[in-house]
N, C-alpha and C positions, 0 to 999 in steps of 0.2 A: 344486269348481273344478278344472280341468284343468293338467295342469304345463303349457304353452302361454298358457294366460291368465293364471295366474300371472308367466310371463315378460314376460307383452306390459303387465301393469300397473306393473309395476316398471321399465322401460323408461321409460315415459310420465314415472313420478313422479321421476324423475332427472332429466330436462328439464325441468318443471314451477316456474315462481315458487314459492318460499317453501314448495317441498319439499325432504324427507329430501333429500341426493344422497351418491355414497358416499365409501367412506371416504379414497380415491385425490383426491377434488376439493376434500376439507377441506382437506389439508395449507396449513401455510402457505403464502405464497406466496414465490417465491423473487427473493433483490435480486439485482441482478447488480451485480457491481465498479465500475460507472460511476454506479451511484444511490447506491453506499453508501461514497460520499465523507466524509470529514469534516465538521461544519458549516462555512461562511465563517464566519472570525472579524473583529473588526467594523474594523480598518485594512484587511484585505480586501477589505468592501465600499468602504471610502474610496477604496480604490484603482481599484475599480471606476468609482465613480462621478466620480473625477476623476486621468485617467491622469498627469496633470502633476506627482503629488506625490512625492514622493521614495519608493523605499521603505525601511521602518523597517527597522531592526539588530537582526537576528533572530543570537542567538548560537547556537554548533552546540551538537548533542545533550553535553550531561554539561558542559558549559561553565557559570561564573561567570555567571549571569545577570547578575549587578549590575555588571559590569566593563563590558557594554556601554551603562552609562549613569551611570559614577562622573566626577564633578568630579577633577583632578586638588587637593589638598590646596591648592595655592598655585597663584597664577598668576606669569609674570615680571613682575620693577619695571621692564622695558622692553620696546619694541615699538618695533620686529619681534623675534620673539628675537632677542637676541644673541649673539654668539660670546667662548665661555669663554677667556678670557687663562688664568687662574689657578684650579686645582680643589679642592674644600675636602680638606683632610690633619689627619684625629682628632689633638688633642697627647694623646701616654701617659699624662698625669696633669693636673690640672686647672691646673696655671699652666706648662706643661711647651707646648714648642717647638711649631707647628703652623699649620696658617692654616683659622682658625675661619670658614669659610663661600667665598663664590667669587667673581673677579674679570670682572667682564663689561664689555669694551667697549663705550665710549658716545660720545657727542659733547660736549664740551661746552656747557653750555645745554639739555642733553635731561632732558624729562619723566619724573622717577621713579616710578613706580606704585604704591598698594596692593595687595600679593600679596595680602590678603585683607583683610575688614572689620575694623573694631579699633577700639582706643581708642590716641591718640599719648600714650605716657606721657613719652618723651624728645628734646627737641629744640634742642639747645646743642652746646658743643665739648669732646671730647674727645683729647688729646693735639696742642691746635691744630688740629682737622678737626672742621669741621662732622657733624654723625651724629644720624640721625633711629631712635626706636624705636619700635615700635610691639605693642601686646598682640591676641593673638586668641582665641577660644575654642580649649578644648583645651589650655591653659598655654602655646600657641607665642611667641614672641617675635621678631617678624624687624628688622634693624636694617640699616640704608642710611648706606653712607659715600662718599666727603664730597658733601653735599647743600646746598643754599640749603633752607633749607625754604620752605614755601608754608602749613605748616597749624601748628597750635602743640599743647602738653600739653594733654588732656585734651580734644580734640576729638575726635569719633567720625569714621571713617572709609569707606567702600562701598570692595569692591572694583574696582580699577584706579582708583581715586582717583587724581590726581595729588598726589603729598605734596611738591614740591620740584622742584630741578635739577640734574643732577650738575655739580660741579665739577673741572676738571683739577687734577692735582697728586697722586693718589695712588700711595703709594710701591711703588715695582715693577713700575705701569703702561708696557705698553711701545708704546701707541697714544694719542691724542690724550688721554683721559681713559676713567677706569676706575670704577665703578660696584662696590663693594665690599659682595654681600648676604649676611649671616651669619640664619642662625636658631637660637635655643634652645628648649629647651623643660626649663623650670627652669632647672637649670644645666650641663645638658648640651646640646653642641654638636652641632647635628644638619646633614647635607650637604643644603643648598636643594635641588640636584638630583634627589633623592629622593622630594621634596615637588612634585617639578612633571609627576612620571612621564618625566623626564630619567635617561638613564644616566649616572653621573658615571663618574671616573677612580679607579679602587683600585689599591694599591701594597702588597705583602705585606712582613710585619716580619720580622724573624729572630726565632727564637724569643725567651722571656723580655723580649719585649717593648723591644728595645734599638731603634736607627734606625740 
């Protein structure tokens, strides 16, 4: 066979169905940047398919995922929030000067809330003021003063329950009536504000602990 025929059959068989072809038209094939997108992940398609819906809370790179979708701990025992009279202040020792939780403007006759589900373990009077408590998971304890109550000991409770009503009269209230909400958890006093994703008020000591 002649170098020429040679040439002219190898030709042919490169163009040829379900022939050899060489080795330049194997290669893979190449993507380009606009095909080699990500998959749609599937709120994508949602969103696709219905442009009305909000879209989801996509946290930035190296971020707390779970911060974009955490409860705060507690809710407030009033609504709308209200504004802080009185901010809670740790006593240095456990029966030692302080004000064990926060004072929140209310009306009186207004609706006290469950900050969370529970069981009411206490609901009677303490130093002549009515004071409602209540237990949650987690050993918290949150307690509402002065309150009419609405629910009694040992009934379980959903959150934003209404447990009661506040009453005018507490002491150092400097608006119509004062809504007095402490939490424990055991025996130690913990700032509500904390628990609501609220910033409270801090106030630094001298050292050794004096005021």
């Amino acid at each position: 066979m002649s170098l020429e025929t040679a040439r002219a059959q190898a030709v042919s068989l490169e163009g040829a169905p379900g022939k050899a072809i060489s080795l330049e038209a194997a290669q893979a094939p190449t993507v380009s940047l606009e095909t080699a997108q990500a998959p749609t992940v599937p709120w994508a398609l949602a969103l696709m398919a219905d442009p009305a819906l909000p879209p989801p809370v996509v946290a930035e790179p190296g971020a707390d995922r779970s911060l974009t979708t955490r409860q705060p701990r507690l809710s407030w025992p009033l609504s709308p929030v209200p504004v802080i009279i009185k901010y809670f202040d740790a006593p240095d020792t456990p029966f030692g000067p302080g004000h064990r939780g926060v004072d929140l403007a209310a009306a009186p006759g207004q609706d006290v809330l469950a900050a969370d589900a529970g069981v009411v373990v206490f609901a009677g009077s303490v130093g002549g003021r009515p004071v409602l408590s209540v237990d949650h998971d987690g050993g918290l304890r949150t307690t509402y003063e002065p309150v009419v109550p609405k629910v009694a000991v040992g009934e379980q409770v959903y959150r934003g329950q209404v447990l009661g009503t506040v009453l005018a009269g507490h002491p150092g209230c400097t608006v119509a009536a004062c809504l007095h909400w402490g939490v424990r958890r055991g025996e130690e006093y913990i700032d509500p504000l904390a628990l609501t994703g609220e910033v409270g008020e801090y106030r630094l000591k001298p050292w050794g602990g004096g005021r």
